[in-house]
C-alpha positions in Angstrom: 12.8 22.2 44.1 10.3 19.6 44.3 9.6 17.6 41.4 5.7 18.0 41.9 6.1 21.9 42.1 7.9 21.2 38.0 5.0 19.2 37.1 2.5 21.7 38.3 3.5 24.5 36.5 1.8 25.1 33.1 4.2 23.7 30.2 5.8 26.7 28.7 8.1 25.4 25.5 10.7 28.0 26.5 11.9 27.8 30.1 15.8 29.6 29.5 19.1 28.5 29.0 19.6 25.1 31.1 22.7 22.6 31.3 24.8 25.5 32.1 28.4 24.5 32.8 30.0 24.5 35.6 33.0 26.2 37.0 35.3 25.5 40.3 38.3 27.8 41.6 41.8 27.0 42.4 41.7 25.5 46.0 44.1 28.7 47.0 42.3 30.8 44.9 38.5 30.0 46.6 40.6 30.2 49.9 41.3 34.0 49.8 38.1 34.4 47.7 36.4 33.3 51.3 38.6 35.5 53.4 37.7 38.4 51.1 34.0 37.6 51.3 34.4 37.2 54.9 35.7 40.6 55.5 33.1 42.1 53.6 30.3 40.7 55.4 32.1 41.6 58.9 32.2 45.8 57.6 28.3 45.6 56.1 26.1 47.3 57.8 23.3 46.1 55.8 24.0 42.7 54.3 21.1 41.2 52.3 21.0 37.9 50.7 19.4 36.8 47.9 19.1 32.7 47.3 18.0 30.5 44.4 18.0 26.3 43.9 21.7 26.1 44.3 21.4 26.4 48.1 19.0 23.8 48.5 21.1 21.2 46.2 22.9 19.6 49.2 19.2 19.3 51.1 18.3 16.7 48.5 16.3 18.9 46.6 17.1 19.1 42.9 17.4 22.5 40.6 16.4 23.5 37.4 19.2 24.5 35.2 22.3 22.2 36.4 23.7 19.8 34.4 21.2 16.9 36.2 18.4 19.8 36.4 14.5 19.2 35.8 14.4 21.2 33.2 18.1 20.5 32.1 17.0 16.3 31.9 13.8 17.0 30.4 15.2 18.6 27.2 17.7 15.8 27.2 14.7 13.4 26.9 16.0 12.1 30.3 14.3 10.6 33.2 14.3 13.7 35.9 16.5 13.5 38.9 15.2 11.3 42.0 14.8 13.4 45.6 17.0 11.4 48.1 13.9 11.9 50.7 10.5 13.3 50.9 9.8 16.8 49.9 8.2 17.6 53.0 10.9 16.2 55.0 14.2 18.4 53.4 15.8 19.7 56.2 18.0 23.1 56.0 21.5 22.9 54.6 24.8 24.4 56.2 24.3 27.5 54.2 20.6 27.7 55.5 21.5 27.7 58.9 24.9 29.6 58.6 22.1 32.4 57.6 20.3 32.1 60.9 23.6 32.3 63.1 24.1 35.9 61.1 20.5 37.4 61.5 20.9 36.4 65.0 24.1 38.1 65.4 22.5 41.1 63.5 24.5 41.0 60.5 22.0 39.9 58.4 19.2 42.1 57.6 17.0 40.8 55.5 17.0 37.4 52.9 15.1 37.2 49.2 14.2 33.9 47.9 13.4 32.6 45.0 12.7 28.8 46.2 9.6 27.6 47.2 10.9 24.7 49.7 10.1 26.9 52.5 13.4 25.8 54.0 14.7 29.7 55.4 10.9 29.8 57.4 12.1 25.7 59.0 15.3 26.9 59.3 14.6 29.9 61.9 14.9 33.6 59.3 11.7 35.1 61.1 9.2 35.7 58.1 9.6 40.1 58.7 13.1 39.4 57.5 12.1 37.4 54.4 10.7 37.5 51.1 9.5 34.3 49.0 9.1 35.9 45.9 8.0 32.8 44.0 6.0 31.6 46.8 5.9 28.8 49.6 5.1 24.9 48.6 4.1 25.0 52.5 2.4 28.0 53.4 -1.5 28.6 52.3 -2.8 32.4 52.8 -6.1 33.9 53.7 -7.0 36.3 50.4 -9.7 38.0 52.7 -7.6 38.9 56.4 -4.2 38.2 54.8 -3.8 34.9 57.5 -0.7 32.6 56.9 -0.6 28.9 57.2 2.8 27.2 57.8 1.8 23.2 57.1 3.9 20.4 56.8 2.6 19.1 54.3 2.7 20.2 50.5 0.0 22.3 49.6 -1.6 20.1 46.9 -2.1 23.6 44.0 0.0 26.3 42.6 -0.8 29.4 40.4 -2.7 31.4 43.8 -5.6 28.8 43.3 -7.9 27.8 45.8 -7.4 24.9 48.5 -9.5 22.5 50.1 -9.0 24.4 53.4 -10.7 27.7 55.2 -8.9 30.3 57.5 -9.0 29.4 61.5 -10.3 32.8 62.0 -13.9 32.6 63.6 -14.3 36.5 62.0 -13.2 35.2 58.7 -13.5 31.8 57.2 -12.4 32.9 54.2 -11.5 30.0 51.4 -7.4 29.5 51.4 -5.0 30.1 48.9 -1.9 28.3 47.9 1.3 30.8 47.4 3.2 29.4 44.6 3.0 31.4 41.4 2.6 29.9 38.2 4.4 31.4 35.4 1.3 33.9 34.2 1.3 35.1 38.3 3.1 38.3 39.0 5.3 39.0 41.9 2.8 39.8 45.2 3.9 43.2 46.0 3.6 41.6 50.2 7.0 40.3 48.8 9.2 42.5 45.8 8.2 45.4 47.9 10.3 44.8 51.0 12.7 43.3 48.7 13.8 46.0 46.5 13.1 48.3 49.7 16.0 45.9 51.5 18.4 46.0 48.4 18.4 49.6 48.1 19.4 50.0 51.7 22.0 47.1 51.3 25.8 48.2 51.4 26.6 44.4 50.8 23.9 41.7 48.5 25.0 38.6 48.3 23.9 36.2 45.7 23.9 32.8 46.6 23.3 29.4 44.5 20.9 31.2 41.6 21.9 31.6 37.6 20.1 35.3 38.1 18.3 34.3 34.8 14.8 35.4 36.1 13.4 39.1 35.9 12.2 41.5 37.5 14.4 39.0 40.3 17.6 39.0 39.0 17.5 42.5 39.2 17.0 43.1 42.7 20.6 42.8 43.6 21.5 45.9 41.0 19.6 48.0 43.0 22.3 48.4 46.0 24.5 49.8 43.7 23.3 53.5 43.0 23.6 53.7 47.0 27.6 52.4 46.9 26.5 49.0 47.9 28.7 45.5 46.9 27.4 42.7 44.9 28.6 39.1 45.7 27.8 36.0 43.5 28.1 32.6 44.7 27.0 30.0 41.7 29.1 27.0 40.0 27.6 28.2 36.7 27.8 31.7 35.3 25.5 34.6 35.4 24.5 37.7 33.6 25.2 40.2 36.2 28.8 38.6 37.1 29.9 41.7 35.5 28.4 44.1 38.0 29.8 42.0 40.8 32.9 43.2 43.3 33.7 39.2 44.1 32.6 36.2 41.6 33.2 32.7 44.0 32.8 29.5 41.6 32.3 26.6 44.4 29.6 24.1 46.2 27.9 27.3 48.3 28.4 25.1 51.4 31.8 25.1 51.4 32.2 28.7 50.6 29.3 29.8 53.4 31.4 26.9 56.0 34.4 29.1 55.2 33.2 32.6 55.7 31.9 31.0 58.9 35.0 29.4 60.3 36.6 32.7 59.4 34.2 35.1 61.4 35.1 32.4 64.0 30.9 32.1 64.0 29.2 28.8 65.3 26.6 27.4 62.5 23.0 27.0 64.4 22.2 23.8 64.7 18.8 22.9 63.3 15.9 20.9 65.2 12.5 20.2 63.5 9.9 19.9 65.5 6.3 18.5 64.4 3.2 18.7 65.8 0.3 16.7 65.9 -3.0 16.0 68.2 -4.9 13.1 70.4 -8.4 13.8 70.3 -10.5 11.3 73.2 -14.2 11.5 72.7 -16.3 9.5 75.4 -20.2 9.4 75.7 -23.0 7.3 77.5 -24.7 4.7 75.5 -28.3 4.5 75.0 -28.5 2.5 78.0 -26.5 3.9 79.8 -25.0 1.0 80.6 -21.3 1.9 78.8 -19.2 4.3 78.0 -18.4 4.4 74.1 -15.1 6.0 73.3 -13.1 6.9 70.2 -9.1 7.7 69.8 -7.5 10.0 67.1 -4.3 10.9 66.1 -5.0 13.7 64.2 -2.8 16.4 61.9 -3.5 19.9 63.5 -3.8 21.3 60.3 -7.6 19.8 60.8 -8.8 16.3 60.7 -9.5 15.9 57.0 -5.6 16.7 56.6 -2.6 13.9 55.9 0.0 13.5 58.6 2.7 12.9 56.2 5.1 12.2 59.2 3.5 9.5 60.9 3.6 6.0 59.2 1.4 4.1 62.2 0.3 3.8 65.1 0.3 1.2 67.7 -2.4 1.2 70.1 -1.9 -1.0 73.7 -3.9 -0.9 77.1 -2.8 -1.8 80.7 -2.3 -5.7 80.9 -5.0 -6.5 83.1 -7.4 -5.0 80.6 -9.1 -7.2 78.3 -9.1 -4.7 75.0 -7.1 -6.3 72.1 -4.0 -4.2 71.1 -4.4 -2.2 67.6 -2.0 -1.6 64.6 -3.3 1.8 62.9 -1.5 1.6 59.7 -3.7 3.5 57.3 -4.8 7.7 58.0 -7.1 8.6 59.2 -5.5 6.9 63.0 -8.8 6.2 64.7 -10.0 3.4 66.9 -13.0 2.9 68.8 -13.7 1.0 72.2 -16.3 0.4 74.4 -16.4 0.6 78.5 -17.9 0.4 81.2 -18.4 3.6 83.3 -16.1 2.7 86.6 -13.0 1.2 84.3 -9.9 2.8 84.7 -6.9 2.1 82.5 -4.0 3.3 80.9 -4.0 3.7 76.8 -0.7 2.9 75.2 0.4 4.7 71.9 3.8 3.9 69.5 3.6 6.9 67.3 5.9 5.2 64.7 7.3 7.9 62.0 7.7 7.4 58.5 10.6 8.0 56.1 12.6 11.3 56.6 12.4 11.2 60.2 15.7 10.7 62.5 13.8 9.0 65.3 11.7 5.9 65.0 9.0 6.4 67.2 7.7 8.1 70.6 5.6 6.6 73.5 2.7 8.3 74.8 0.5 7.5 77.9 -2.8 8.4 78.0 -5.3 8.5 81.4 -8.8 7.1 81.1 -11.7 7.5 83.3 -15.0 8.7 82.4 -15.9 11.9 84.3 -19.5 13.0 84.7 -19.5 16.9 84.6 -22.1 19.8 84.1 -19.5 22.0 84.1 -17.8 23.8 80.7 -13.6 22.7 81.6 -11.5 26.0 80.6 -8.4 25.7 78.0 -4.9 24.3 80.2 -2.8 27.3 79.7 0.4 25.9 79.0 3.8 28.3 77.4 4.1 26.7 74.4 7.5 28.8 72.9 9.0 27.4 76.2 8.0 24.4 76.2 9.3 24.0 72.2 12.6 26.3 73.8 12.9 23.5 76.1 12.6 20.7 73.3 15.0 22.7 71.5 17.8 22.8 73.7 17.2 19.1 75.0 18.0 17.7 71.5 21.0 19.6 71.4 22.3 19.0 74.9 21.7 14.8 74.0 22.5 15.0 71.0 19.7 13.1 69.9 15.6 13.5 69.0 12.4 11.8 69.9 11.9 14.2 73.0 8.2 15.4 73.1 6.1 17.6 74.7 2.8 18.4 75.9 2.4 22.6 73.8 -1.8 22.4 74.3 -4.5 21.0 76.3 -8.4 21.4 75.5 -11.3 20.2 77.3 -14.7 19.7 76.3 -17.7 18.0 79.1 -20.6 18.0 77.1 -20.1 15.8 74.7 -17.0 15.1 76.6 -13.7 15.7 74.9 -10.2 16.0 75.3 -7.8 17.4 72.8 -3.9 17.0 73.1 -1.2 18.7 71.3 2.2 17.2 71.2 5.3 18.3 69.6 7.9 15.8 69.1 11.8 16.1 68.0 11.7 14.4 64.9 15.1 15.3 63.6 18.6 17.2 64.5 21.5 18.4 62.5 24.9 20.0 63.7 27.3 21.6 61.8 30.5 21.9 62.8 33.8 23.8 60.9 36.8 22.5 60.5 40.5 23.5 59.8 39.9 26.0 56.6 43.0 24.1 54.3 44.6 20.7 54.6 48.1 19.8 53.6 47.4 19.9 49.9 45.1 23.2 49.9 41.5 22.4 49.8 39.3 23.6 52.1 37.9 21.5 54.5 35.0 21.3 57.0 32.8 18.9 58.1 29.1 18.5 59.0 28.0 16.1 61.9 24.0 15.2 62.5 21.9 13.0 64.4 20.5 11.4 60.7 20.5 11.0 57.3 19.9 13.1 55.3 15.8 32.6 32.0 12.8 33.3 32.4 10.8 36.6 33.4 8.5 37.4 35.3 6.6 40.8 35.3 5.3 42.7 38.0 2.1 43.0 36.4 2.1 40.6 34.1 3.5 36.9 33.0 7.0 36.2 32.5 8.4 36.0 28.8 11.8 34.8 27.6 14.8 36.9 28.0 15.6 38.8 24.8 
């Protein structure tokens, strides 16, 4: 979790039990615990899973409860854990992307999250087929059409409070809304709904990297029983509800997901993160008429007042036998402003260098100028932007490699004239490949390869209170 999203959240002086031990099985005893798992999962018919922090552990993110928790440390009197990157940059773990490979192949119906890293939305789970019951650190809503924003950057409130943005909608316009709850917010119905609706359908729920500590979500899982349905728990710690479960795996979720994946002889999507943002050229006349004033921005296409947390500067060239003195944009907003005369011609250079998190230093743009004089309104370049990010996609993968980029949207304005680019750009790549399951002295093995670096309750209709 992020340690802003801890911070935000009103103090309670009772957040559940924390520091929880933890447990690992026999090398030979996790290895037929996989197997097991893995034969379950191939019979379900209607396999939900249901996630917490200990999924998200490996992505750099820290939990709650662990023994180096938030809230663990901060009873300790300890300095809280350090992310190893920027929130906003957390890329998808084995076990996020092992999940993608299994809705793809239809196994996996439907997953229930209690994180709010927005990492199963990067990762590829189509949002029909998820629910965030604690919210999205990412994702702003319209309260008026019901709208959802994806951003990539972190929404600056919790607790369902107003942000600084409106919805895109020219019908609407309606104030946003973060999605993170706050721990007097009960559970949107938009998300338990579908949830329980999923886990009484489920023949097979499996419970992976949460303590189950937090109603009415830990609960959810109970519900596929009274149908015949399994329950699987994945966690290093112990829960309440191990009890009700068929199979109880102690072991890094990782290595067990890995496992079940190697065994269903099932290729682990590789994940590619692509970002977006825009080149906005404005040119007009002077008041003489005499020049052409113009102004460049790289701008976030969440809007221009919003951070590109991504991009760390920009470097700002011309063609050499232009006179214009190169640029170093270094602080947001990216703007610079030139002036021209009306028959120049030249090429505008841009480094787009990215900032920490990102597996690729930088990408190099061209862009055309020459002033056009036009009475005429230019129409939107229609371009197929799901194949042009497709094509993006595949490219990284094929080389092995980001920075690729890509033209998704072209607007044009004449009067005042305008041009709007979006580019998306590769900005990092992870591939996960399985191993041999056990090695010469039993412990399971596998290996991931990439491009970079890398309780309480909560009432339905009311706030959460401390387990009895």
């Amino acid at each position: 979790m992020s340690l802003g999203y801890a911070e935000k959240l009103s103090f309670i002086e009772d957040v559940g039990q924390v520091g929880m031990a933890e447990f690992f099985d026999p090398s030979h005893v996790l290895q037929c615990k996989i197997e097991e798992l893995a034969k379950m999962i191939q019979k379900s018919k209607h396999l939900v899973v249901f996630t917490g922090a200990g999924i998200s552990t490996s992505c750099g993110i820290p939990d709650f409860r662990g023994p180096k928790g938030i809230w663990t440390l901060q009873r300790e009197g300890k300095d809280l854990p350090k992310a190893s990157l920027p929130f906003h940059r957390a890329m998808p773990s084995v076990t996020h992307m092992a999940l993608v490979e299994l809705e793809r192949a239809g196994i996996l119906k439907f997953v229930i999250s209690q994180n709010v890293d927005g990492l199963h939305l990067r990762s590829g789970i189509p949002r029909e087929k998820l629910s965030e019951l604690h919210g999205d650190s990412f994702m702003e809503m319209c309260p008026s059409c019901g709208a959802e924003y994806l951003r990539d950057f972190e929404v600056e409130t919790i607790g369902l409070k107003e942000t600084s943005r409106k919805c895109s909608n020219a019908k609407c316009g309606a104030k946003l809304k973060d999605t993170v709850l706050d721990w007097e917010d009960a559970l949107p119905p938009k998300e338990i709904d579908p949830a329980e609706k999923h886990c009484k359908m489920a023949d097979l729920v499996l419970c992976l990297g949460t303590s189950l500590q937090i109603t009415p979500a830990c609960n959810l899982p109970l519900k596929c029983l009274r149908g015949g349905g399994k329950i699987v728990i994945v966690n290093l710690q112990k829960t309440p509800k191990d009890k009700k479960a068929d199979v109880v795996i102690h072991g890094f979720v990782d290595k067990v997901v890995a496992g079940v994946m190697e065994t269903l002889n099932m290729q682990i999507t590789p994940y590619v993160r692509i970002d977006l943002f825009q080149i906005i050229l404005n040119q007009s006349l002077s008041r003489d008429e005499r020049y052409i004033n113009w102004t460049l921005r790289v701008a976030s296409v969440h809007g221009l007042t919003s951070q590109l947390p991504f991009i760390g500067s920009v470097e700002v060239s011309f063609t050499d036998n232009h006179n214009f003195k190169d640029a170093v944009l270094d602080e947001q907003p990216f703007i610079i402003k030139r002036r021209t005369t009306e028959t120049e011609t030249f090429d505008i250079f841009l480094k787009i260098n990215y900032s920490e998190g990102c597996d690729c230093l930088s990408t190099k743009i061209t862009i055309p100028f020459e002033y056009e004089v036009s009475t005429e309104e230019h129409e939107e370049e229609t371009i197929d932007k799901e194949a042009v990010l497709q094509s993006l996609r595949e490219k990284a993968v094929e080389e092995s490699s980001c920075g690729q980029s890509g033209v998704v949207e072209r607007r044009f304005v004449s009067e005042p004239r305008s041009e709007t680019i979006v580019y998306a750009t590769v900005t990092n790549l992870r591939t996960f490949h399985c191993q041999q399951s056990v090695l010469a002295n039993g412990d399971l093995k596998w290996k991931m390869e990439g491009s970079g670096t890398t309780s309480r309750k909560r009432s339905r209709t009311g706030k959460r209170k401390p387990r009895a």
